[in-house]
N, CA, C and O atoms as CSV, one atom per row, in Angstrom:
chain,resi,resn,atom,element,x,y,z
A,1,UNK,N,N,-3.377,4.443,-8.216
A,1,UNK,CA,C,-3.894,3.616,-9.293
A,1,UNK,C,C,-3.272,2.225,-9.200
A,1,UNK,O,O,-2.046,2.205,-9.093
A,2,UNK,N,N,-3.831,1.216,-9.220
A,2,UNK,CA,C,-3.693,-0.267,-8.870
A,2,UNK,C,C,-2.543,-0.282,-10.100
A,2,UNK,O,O,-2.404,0.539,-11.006
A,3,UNK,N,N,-1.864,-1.348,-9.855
A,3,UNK,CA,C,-0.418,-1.967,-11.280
A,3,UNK,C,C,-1.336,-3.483,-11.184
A,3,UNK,O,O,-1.893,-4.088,-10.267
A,4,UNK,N,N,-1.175,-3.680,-12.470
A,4,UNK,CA,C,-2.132,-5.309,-12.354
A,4,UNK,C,C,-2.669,-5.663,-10.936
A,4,UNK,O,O,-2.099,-6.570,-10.331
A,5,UNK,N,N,-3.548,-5.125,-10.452
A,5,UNK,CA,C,-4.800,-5.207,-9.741
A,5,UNK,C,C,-3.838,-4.912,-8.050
A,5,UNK,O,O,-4.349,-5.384,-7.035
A,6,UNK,N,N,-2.332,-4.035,-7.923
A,6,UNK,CA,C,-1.929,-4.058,-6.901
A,6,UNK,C,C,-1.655,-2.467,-6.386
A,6,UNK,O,O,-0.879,-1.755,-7.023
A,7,UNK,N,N,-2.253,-2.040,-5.352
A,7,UNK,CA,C,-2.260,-1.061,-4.962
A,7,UNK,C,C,-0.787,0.148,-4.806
A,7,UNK,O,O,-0.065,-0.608,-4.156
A,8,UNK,N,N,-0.193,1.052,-4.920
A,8,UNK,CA,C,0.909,1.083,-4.633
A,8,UNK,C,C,0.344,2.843,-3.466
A,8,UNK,O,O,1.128,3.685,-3.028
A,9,UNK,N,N,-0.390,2.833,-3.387
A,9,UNK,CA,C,-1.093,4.112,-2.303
A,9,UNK,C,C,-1.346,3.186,-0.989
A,9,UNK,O,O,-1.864,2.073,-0.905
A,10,UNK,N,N,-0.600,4.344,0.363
A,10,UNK,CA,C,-1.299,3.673,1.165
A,10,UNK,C,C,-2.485,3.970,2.060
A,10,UNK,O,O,-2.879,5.132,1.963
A,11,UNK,N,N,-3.368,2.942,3.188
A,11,UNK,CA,C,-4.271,3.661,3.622
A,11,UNK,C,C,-4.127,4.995,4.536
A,11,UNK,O,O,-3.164,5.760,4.597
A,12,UNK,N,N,-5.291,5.047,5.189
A,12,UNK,CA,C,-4.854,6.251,5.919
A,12,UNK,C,C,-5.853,5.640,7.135
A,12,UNK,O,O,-7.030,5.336,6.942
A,13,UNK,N,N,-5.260,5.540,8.221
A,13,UNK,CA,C,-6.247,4.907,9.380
A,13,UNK,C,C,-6.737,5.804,10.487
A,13,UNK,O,O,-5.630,6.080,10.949
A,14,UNK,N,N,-7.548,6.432,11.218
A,14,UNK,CA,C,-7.906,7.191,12.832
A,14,UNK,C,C,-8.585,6.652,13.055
A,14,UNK,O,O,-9.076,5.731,12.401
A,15,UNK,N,N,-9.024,7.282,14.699
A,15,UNK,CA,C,-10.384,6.441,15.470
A,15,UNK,C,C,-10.934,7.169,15.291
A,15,UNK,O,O,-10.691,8.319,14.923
A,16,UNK,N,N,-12.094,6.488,15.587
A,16,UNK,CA,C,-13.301,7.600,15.690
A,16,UNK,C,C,-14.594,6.696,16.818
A,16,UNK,O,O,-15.571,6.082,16.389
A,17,UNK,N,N,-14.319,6.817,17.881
A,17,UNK,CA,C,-16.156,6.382,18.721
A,17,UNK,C,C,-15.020,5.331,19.258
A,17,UNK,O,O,-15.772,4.370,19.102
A,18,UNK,N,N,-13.997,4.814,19.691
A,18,UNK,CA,C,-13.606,3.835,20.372
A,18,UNK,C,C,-12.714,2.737,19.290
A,18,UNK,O,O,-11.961,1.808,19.583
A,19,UNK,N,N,-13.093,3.206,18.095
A,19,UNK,CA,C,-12.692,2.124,16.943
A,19,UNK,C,C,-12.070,2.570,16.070
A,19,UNK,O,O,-12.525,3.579,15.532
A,20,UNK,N,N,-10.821,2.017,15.593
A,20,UNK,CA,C,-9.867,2.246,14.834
A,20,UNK,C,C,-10.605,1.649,13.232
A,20,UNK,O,O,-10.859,0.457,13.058
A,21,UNK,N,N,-10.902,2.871,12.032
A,21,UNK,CA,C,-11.300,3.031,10.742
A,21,UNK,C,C,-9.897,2.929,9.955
A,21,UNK,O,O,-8.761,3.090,10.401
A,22,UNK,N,N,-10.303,2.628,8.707
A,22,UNK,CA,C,-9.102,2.273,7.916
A,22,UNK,C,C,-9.841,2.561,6.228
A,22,UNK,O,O,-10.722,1.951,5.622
A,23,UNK,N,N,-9.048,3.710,5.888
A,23,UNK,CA,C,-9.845,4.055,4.183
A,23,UNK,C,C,-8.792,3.477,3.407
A,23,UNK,O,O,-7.687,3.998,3.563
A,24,UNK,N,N,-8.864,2.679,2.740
A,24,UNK,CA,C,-7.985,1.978,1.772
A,24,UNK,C,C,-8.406,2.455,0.269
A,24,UNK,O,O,-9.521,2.855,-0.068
A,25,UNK,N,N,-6.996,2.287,-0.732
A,25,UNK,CA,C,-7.568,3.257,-1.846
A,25,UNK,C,C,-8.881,2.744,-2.704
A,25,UNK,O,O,-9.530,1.795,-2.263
A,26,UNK,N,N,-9.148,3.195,-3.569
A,26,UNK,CA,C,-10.434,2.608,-4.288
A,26,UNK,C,C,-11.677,2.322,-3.404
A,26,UNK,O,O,-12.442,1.404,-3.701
A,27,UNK,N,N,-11.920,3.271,-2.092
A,27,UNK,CA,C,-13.006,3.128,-1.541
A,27,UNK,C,C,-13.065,2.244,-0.724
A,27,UNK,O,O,-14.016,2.212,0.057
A,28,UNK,N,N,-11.931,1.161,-0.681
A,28,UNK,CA,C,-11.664,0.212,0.759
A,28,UNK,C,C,-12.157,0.506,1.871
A,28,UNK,O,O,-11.144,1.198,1.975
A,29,UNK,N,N,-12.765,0.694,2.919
A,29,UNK,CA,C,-12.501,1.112,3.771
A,29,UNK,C,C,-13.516,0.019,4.766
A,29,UNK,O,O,-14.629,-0.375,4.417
A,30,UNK,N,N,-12.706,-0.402,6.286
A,30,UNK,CA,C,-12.991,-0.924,7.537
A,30,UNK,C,C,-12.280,-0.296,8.260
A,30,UNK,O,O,-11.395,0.556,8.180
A,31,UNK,N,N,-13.457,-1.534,9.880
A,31,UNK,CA,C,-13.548,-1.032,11.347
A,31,UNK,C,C,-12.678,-1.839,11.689
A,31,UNK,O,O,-12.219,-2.704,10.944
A,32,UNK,N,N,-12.330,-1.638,12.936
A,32,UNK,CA,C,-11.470,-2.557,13.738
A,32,UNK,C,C,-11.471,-2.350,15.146
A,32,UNK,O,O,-11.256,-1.166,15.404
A,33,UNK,N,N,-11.683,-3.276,16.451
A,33,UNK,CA,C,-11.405,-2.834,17.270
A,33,UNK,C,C,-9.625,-2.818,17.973
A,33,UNK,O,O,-8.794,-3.632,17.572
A,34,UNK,N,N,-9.372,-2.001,18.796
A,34,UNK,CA,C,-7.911,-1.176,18.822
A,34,UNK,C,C,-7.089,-2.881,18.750
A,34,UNK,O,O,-6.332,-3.243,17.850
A,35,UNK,N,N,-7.395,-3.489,19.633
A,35,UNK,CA,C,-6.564,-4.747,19.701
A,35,UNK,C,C,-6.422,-5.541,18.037
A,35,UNK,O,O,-5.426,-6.197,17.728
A,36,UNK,N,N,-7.428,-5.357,17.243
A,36,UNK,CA,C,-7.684,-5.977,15.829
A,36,UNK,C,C,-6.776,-5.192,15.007
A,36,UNK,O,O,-6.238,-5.816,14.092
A,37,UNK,N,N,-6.371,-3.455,15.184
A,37,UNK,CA,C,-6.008,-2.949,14.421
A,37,UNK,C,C,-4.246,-2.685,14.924
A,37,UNK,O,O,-3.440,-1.989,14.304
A,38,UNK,N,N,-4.003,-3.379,16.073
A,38,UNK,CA,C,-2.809,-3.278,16.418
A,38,UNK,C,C,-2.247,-4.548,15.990
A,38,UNK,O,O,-1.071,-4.435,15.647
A,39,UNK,N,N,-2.792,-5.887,15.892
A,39,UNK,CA,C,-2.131,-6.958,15.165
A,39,UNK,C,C,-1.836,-7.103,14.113
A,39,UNK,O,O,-0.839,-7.686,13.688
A,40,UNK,N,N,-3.368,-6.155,13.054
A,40,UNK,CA,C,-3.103,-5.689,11.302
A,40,UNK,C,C,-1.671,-5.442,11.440
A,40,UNK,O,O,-0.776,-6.181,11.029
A,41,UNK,N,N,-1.515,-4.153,12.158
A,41,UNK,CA,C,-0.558,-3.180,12.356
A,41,UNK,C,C,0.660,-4.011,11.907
A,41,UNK,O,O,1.016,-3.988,10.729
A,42,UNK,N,N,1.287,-4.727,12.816
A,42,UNK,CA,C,1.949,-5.820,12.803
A,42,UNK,C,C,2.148,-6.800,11.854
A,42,UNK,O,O,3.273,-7.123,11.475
A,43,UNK,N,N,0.917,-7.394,11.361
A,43,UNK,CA,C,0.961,-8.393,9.931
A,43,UNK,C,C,1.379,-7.526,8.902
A,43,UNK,O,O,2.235,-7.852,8.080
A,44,UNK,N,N,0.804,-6.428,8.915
A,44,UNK,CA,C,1.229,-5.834,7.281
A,44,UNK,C,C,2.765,-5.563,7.614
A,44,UNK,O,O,3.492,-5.956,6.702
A,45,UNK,N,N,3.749,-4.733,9.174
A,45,UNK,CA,C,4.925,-4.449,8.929
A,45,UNK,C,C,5.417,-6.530,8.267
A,45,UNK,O,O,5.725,-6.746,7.095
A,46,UNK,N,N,5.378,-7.227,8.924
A,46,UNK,CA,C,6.272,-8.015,8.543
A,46,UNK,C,C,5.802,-8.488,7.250
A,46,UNK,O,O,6.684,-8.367,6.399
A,47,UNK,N,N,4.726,-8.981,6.810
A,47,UNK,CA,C,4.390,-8.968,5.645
A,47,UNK,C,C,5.242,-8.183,4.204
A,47,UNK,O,O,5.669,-8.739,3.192
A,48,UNK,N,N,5.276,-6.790,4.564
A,48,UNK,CA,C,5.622,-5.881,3.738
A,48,UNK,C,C,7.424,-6.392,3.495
A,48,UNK,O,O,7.938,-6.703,2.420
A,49,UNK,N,N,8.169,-6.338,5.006
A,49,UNK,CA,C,9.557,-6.983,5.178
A,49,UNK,C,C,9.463,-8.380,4.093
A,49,UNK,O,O,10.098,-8.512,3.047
A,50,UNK,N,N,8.648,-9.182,4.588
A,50,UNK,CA,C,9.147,-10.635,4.031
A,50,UNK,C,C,9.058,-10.164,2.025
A,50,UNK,O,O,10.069,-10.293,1.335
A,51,UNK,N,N,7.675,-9.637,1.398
A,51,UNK,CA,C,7.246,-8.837,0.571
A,51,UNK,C,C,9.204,-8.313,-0.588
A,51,UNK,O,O,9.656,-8.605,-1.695
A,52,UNK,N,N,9.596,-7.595,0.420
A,52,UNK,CA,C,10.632,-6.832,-0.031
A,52,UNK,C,C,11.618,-8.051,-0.270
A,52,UNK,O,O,11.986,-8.332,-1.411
A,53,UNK,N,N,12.055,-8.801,0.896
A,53,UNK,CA,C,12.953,-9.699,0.863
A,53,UNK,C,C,12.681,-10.851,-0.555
A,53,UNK,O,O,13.690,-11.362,-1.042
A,54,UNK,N,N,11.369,-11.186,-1.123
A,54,UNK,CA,C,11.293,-11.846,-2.357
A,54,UNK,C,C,11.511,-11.072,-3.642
A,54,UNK,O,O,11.613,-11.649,-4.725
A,55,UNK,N,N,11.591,-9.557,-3.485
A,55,UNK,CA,C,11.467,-8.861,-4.786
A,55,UNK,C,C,12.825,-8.774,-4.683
A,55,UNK,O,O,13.361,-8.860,-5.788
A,56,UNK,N,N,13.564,-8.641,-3.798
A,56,UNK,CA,C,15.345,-8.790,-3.785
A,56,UNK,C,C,15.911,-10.189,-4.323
A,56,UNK,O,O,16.853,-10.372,-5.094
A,57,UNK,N,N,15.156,-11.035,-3.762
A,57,UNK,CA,C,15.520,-12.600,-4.614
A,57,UNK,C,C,14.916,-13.001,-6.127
A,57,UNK,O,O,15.517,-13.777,-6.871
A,58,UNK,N,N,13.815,-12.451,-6.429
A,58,UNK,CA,C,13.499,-12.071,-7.624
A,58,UNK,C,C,14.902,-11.462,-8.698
A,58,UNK,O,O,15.350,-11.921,-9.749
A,59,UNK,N,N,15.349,-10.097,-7.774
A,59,UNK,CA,C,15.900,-9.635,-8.818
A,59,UNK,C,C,17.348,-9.793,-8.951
A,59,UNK,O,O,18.147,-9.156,-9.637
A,60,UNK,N,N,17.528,-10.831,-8.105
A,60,UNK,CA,C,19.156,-11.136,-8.029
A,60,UNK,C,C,19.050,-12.607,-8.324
A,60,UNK,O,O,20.033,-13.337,-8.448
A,61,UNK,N,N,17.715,-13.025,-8.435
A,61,UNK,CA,C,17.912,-14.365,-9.009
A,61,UNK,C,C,18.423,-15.786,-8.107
A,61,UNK,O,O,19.101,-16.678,-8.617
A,62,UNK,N,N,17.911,-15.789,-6.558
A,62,UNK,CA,C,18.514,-16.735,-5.867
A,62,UNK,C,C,16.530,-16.890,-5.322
A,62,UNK,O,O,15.616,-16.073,-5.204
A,63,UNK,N,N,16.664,-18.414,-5.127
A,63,UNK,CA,C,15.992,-18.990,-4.828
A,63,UNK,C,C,15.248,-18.458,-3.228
A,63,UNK,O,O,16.034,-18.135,-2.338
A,64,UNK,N,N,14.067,-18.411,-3.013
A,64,UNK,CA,C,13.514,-18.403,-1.788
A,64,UNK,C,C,13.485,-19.265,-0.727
A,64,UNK,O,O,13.768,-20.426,-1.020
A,65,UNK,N,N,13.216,-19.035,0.463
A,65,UNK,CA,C,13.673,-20.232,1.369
A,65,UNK,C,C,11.971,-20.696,1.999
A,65,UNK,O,O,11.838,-21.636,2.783
């Protein structure tokens, strides 16, 4: 169930026919080809890292860089 419009479930991704599918909650769901879904792959880990690193400065109260 979304928290002010933000997901906290994650997707669930396989191939299927050559192409990497991706069901995201609330009926989300895309294609990707393998090279498209290996860079996602990648944006969301660091994304998620940088993500964490502001909710730590959030809650300790020091400025972002």
């Amino acid at each position: 169930m979304p928290r002010d419009g933000v997901f906290d479930e994650s997707g669930k991704a396989y191939a299927e026919e050559g192409q990497v599918m991706l069901d995201g909650p609330d009926g989300v769901a895309i294609s990707m080809t393998p090279d498209a879904a290996d860079e996602t792959g990648h944006e969301l880990i660091r994304a998620a890292s940088e993500a964490r690193e502001q909710i730590g400065e959030m809650e300790s109260g020091t400025p972002g860089g």
